[in-house]
PyMOL Python script that loads the backbone (N, CA, C, O; Angstrom):
from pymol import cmd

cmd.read_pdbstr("""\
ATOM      1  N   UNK A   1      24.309   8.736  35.747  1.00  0.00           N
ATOM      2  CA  UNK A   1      24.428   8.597  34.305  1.00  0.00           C
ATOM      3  C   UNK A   1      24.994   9.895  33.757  1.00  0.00           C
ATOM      4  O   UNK A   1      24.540  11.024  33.941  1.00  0.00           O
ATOM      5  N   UNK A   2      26.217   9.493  32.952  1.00  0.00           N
ATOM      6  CA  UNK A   2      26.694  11.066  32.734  1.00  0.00           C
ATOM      7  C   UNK A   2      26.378  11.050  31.281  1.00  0.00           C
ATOM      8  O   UNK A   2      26.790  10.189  30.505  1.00  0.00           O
ATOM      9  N   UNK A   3      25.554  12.142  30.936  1.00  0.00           N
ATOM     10  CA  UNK A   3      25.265  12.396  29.139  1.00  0.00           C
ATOM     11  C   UNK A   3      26.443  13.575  28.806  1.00  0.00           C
ATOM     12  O   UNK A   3      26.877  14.536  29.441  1.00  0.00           O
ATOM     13  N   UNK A   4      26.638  13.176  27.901  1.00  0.00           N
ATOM     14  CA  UNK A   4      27.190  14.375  27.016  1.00  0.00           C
ATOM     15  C   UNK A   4      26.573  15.574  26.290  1.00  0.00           C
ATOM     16  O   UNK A   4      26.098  15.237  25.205  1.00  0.00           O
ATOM     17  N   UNK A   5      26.483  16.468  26.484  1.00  0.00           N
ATOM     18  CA  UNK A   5      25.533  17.807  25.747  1.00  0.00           C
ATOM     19  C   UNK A   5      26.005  17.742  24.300  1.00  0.00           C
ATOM     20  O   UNK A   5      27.122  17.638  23.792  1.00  0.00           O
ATOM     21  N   UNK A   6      24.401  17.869  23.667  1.00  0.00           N
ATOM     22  CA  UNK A   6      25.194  18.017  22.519  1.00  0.00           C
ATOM     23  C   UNK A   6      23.734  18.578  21.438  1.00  0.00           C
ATOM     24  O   UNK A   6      23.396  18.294  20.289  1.00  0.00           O
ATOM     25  N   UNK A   7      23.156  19.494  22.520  1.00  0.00           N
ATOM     26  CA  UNK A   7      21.942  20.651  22.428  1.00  0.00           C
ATOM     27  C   UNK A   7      21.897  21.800  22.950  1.00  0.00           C
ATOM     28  O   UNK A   7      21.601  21.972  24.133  1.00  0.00           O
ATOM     29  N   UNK A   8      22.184  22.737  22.136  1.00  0.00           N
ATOM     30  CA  UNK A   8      22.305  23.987  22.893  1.00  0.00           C
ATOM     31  C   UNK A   8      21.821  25.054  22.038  1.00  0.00           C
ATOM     32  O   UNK A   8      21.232  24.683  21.022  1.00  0.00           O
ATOM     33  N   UNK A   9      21.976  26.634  22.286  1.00  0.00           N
ATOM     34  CA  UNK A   9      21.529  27.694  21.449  1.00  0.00           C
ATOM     35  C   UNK A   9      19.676  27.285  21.155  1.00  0.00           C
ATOM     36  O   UNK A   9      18.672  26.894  21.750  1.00  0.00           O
ATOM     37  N   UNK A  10      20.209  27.752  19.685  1.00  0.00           N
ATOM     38  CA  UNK A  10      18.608  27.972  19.061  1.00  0.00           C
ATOM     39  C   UNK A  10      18.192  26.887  19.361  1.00  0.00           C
ATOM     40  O   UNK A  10      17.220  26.929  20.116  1.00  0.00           O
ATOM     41  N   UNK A  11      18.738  25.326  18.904  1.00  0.00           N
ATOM     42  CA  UNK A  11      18.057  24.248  18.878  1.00  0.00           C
ATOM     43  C   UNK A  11      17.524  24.290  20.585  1.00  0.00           C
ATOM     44  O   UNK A  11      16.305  24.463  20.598  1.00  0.00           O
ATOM     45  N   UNK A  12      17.924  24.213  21.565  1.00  0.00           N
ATOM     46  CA  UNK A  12      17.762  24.166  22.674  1.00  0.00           C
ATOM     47  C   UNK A  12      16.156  24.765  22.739  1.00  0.00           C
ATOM     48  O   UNK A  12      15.100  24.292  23.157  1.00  0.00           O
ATOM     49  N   UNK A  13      16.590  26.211  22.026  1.00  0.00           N
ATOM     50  CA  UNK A  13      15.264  27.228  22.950  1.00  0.00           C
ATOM     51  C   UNK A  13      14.036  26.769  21.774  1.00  0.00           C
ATOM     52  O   UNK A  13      12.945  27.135  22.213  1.00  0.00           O
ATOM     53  N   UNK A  14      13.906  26.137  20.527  1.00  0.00           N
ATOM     54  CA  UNK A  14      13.055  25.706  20.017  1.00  0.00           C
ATOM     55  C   UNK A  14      12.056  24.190  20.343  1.00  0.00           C
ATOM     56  O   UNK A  14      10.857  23.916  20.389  1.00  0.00           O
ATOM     57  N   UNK A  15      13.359  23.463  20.520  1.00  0.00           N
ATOM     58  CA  UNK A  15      12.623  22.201  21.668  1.00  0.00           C
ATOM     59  C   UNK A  15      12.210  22.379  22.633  1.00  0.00           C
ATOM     60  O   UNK A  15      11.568  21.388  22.981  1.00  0.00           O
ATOM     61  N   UNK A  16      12.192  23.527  23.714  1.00  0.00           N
ATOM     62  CA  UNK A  16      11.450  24.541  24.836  1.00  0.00           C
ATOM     63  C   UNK A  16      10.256  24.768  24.390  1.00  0.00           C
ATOM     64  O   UNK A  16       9.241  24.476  25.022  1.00  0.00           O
ATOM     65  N   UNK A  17      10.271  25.506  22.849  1.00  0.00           N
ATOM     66  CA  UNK A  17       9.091  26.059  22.614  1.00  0.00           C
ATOM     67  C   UNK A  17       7.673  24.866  22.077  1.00  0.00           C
ATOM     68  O   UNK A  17       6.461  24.822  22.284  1.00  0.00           O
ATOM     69  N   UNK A  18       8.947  23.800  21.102  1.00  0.00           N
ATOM     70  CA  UNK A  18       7.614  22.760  21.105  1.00  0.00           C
ATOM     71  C   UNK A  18       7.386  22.362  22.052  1.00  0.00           C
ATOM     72  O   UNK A  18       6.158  22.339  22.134  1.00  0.00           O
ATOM     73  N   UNK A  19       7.912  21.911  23.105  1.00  0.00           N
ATOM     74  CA  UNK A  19       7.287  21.006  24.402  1.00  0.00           C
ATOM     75  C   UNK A  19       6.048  21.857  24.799  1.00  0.00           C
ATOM     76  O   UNK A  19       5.025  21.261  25.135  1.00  0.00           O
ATOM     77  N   UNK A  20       6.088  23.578  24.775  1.00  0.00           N
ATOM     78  CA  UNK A  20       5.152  23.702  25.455  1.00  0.00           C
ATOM     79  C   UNK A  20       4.254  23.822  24.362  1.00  0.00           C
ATOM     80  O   UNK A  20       3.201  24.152  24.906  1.00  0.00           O
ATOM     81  N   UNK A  21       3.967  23.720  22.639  1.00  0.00           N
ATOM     82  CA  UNK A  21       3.319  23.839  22.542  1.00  0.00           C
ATOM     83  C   UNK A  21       2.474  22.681  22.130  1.00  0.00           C
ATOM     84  O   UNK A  21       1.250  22.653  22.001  1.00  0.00           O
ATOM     85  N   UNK A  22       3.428  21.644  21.929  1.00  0.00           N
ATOM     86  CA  UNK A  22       3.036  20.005  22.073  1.00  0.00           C
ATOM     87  C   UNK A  22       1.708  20.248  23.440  1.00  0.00           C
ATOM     88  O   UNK A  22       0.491  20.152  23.279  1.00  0.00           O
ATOM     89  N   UNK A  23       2.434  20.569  24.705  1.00  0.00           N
ATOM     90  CA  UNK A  23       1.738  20.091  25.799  1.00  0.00           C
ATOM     91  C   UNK A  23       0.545  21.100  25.829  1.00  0.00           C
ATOM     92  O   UNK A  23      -0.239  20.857  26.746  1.00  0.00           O
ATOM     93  N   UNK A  24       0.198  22.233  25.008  1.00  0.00           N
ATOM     94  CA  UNK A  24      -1.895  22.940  24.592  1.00  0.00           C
ATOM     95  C   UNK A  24      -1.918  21.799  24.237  1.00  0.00           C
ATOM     96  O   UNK A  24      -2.452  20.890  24.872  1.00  0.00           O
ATOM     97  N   UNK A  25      -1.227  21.663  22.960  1.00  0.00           N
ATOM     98  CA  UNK A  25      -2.325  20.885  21.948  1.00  0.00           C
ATOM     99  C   UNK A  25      -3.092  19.726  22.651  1.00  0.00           C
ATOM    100  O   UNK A  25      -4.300  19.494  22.593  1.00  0.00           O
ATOM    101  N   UNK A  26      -1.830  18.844  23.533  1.00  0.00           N
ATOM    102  CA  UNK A  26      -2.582  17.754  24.635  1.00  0.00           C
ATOM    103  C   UNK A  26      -3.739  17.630  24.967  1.00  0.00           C
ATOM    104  O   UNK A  26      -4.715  16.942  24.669  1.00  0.00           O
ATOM    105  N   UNK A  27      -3.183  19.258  26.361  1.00  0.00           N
ATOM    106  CA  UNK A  27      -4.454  19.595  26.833  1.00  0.00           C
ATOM    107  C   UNK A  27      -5.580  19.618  26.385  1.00  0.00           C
ATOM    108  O   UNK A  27      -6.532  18.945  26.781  1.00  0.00           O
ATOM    109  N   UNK A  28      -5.560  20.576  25.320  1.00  0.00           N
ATOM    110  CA  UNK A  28      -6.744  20.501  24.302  1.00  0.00           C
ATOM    111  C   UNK A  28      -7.298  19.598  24.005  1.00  0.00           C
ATOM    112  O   UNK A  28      -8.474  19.551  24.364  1.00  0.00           O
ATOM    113  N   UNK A  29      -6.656  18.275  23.095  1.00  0.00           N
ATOM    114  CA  UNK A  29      -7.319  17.193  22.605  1.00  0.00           C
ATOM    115  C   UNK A  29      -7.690  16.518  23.433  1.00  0.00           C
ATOM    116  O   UNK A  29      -8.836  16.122  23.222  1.00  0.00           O
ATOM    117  N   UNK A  30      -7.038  15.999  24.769  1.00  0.00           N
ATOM    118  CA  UNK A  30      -7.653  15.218  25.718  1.00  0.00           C
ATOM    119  C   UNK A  30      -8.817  15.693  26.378  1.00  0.00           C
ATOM    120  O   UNK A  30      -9.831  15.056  26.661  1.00  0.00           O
ATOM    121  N   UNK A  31      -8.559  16.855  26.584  1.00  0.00           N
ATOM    122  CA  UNK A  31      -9.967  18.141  26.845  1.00  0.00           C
ATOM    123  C   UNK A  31     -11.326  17.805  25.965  1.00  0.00           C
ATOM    124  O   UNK A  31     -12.452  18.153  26.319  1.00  0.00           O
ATOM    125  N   UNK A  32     -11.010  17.026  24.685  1.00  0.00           N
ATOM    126  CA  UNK A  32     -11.617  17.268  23.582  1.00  0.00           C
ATOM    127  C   UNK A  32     -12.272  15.695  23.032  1.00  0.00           C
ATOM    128  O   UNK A  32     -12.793  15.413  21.952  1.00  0.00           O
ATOM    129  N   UNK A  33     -12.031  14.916  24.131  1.00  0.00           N
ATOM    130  CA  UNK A  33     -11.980  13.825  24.001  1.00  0.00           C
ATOM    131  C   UNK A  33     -11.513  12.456  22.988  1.00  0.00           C
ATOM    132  O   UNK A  33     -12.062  11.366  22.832  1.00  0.00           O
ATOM    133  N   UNK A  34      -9.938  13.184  22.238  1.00  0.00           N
ATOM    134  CA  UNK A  34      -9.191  12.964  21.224  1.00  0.00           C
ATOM    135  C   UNK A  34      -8.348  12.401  22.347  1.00  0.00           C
ATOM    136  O   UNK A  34      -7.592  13.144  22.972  1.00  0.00           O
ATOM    137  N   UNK A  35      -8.477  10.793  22.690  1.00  0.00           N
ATOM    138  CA  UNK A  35      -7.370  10.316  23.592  1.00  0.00           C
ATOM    139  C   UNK A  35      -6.293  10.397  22.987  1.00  0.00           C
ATOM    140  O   UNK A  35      -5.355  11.010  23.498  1.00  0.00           O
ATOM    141  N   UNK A  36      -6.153   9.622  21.403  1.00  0.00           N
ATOM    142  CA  UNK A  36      -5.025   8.907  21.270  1.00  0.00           C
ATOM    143  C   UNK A  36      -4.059  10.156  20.862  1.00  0.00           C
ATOM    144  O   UNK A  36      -2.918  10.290  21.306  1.00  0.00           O
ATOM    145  N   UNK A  37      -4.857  11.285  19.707  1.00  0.00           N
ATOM    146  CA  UNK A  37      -3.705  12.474  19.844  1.00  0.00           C
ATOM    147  C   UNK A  37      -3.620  13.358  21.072  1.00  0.00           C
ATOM    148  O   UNK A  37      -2.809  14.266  20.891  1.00  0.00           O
ATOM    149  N   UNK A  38      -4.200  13.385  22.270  1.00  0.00           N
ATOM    150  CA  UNK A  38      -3.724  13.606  23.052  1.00  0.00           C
ATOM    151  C   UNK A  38      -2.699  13.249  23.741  1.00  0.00           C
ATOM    152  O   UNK A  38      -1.998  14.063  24.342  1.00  0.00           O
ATOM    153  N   UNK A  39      -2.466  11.803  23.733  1.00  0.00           N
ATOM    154  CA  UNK A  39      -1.476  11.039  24.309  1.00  0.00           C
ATOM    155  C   UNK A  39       0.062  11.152  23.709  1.00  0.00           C
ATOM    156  O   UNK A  39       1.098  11.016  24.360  1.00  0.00           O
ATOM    157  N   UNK A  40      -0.068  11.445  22.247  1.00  0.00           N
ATOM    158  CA  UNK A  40       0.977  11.161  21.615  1.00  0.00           C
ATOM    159  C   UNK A  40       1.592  12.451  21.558  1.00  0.00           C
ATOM    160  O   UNK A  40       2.753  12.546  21.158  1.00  0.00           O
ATOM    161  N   UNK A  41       0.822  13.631  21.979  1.00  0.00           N
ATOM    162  CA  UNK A  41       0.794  15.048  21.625  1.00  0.00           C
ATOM    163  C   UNK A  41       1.705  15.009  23.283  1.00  0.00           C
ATOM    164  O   UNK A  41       2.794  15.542  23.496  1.00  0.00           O
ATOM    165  N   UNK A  42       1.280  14.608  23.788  1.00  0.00           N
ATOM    166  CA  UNK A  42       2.021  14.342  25.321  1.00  0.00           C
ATOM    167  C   UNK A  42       2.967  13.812  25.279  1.00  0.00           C
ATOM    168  O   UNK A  42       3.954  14.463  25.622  1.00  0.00           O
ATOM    169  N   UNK A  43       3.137  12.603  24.916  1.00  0.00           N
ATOM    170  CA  UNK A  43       4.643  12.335  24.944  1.00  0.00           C
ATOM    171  C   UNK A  43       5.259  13.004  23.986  1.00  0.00           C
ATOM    172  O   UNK A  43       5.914  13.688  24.773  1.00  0.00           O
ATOM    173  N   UNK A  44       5.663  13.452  22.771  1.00  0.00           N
ATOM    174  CA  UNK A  44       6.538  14.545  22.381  1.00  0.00           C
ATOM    175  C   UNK A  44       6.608  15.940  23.310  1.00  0.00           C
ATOM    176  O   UNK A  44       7.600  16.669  23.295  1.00  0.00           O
ATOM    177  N   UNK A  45       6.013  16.073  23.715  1.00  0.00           N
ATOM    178  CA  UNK A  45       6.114  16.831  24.737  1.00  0.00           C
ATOM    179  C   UNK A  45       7.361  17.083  25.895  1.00  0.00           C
ATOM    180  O   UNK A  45       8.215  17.919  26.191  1.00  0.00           O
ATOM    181  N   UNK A  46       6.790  15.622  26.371  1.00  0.00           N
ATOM    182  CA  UNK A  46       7.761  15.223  27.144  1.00  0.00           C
ATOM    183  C   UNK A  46       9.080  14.995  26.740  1.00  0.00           C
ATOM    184  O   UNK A  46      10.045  15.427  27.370  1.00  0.00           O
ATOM    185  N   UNK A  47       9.197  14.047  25.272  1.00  0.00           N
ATOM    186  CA  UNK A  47      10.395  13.901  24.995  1.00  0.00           C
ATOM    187  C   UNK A  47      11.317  15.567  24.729  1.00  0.00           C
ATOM    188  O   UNK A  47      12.347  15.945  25.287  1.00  0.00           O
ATOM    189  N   UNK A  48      10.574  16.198  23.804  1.00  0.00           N
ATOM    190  CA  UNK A  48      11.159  17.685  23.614  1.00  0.00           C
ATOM    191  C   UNK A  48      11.177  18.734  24.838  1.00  0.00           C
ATOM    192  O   UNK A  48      11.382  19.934  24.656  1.00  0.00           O
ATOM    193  N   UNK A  49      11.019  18.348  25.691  1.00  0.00           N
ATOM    194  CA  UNK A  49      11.018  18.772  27.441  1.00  0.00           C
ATOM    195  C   UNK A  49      12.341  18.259  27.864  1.00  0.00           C
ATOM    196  O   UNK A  49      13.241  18.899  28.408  1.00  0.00           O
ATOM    197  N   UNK A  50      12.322  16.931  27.512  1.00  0.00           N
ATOM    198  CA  UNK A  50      13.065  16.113  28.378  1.00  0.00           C
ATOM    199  C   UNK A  50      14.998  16.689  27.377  1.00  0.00           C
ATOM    200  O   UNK A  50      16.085  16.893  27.919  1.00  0.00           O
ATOM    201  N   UNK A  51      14.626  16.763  25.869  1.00  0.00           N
ATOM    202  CA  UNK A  51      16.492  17.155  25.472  1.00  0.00           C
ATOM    203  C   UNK A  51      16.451  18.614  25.502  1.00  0.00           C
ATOM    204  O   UNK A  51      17.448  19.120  24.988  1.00  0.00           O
ATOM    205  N   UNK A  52      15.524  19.497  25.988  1.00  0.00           N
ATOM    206  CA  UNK A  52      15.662  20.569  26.069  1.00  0.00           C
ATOM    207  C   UNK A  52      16.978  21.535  27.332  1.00  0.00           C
ATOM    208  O   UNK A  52      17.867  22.385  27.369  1.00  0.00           O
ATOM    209  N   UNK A  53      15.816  20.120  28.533  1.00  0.00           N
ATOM    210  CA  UNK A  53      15.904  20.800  30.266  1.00  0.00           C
ATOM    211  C   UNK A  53      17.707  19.508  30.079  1.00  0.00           C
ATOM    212  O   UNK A  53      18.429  19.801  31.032  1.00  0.00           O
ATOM    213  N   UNK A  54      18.167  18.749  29.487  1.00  0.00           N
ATOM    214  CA  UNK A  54      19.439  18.038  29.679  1.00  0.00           C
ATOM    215  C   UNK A  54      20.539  18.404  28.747  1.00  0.00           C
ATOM    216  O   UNK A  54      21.732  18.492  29.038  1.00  0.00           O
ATOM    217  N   UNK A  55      20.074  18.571  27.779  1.00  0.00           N
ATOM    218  CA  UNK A  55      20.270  19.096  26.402  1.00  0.00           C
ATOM    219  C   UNK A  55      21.639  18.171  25.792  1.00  0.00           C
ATOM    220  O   UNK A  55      22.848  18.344  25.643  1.00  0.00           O
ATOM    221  N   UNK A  56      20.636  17.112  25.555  1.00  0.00           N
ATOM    222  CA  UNK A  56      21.091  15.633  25.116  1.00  0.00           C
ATOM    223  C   UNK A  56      19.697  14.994  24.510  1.00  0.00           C
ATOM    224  O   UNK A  56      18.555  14.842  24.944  1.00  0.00           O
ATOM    225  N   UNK A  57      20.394  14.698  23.270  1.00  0.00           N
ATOM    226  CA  UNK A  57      19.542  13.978  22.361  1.00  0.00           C
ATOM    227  C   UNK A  57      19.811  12.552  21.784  1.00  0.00           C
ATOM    228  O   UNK A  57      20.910  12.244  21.321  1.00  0.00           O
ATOM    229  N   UNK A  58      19.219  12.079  21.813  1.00  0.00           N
ATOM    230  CA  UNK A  58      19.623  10.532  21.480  1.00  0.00           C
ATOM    231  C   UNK A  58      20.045  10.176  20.216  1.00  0.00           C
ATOM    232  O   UNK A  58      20.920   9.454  19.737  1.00  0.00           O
ATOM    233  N   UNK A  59      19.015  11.019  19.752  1.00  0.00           N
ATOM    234  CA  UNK A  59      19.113  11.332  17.904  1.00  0.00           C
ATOM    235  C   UNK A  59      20.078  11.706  17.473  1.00  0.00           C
ATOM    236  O   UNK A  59      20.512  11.160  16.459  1.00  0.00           O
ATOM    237  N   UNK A  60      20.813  12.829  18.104  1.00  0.00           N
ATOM    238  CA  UNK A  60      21.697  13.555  17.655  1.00  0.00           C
ATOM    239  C   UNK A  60      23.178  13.184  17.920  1.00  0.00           C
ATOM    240  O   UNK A  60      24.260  13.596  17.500  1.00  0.00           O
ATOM    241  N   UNK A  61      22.687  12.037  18.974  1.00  0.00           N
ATOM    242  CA  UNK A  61      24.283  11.547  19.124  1.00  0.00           C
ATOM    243  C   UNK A  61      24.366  10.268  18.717  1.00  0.00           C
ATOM    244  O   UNK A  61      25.199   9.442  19.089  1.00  0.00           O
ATOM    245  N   UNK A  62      23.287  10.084  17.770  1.00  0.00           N
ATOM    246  CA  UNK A  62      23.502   8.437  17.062  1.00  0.00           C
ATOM    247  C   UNK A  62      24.033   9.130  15.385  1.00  0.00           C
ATOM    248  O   UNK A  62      24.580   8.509  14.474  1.00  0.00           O
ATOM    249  N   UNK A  63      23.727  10.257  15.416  1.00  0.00           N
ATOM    250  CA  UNK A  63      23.447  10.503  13.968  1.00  0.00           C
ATOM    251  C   UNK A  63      24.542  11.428  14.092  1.00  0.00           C
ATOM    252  O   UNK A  63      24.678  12.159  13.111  1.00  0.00           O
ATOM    253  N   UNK A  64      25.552  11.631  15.253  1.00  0.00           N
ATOM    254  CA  UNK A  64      27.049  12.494  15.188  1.00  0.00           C
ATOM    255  C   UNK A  64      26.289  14.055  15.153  1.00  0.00           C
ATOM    256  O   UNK A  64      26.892  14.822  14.402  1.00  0.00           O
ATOM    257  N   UNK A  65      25.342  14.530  15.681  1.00  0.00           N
ATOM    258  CA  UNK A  65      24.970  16.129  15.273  1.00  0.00           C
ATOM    259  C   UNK A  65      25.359  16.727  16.837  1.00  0.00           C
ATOM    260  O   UNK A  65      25.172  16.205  17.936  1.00  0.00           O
ATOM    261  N   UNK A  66      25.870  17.812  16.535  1.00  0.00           N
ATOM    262  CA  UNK A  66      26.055  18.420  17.799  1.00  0.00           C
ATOM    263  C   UNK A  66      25.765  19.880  17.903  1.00  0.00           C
ATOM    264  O   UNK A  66      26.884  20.395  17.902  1.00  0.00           O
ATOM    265  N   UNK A  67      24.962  20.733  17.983  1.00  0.00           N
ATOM    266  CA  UNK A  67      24.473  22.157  18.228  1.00  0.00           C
ATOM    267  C   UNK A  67      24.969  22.702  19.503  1.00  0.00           C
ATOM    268  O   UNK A  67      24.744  23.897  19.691  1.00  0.00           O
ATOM    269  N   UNK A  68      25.814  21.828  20.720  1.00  0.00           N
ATOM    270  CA  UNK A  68      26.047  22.850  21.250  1.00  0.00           C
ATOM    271  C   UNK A  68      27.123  23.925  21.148  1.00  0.00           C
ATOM    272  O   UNK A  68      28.047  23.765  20.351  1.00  0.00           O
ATOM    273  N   UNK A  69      27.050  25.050  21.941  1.00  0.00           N
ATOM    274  CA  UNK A  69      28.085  25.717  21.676  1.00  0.00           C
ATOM    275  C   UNK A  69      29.108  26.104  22.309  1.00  0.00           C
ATOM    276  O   UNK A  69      29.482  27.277  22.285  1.00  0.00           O
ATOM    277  N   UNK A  70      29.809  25.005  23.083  1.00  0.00           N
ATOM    278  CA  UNK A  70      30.830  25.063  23.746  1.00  0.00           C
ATOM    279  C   UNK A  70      32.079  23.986  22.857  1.00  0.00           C
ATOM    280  O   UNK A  70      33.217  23.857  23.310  1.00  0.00           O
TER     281      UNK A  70
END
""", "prot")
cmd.dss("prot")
cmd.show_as("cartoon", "prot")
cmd.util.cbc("prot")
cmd.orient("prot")
């Protein structure tokens, strides 16, 4: 599957930073016995993990936005 980049720079290193801080809060709440915001706190996680480490957004290429910088 070939994606097109169209995440890069700041936006890039800020979706880095929520994933990891999506994935405390997880920890925490599931820790905390808060399933359901744990769960959901997890998958954003993942999703902001996931256009970080490809740096392709689904959003951004339905909605024409492009941050990278090439």
């Amino acid at each position: 599957m070939d994606l097109d980049t169209n995440v890069g720079g700041a936006d890039r290193l800020l979706r880095a930073l929520g994933a990891v801080l999506l994935s405390i809060v997880a920890v925490r709440a599931l820790t905390a016995g808060k399933r359901t915001s744990g769960l959901l706190a997890a998958v954003g996680a993942v999703g902001l993990g996931f256009n970080a480490t490809t740096c392709f957004c689904g959003l951004n290429a339905a909605l024409g936005i492009d941050t990278d910088d090439d």
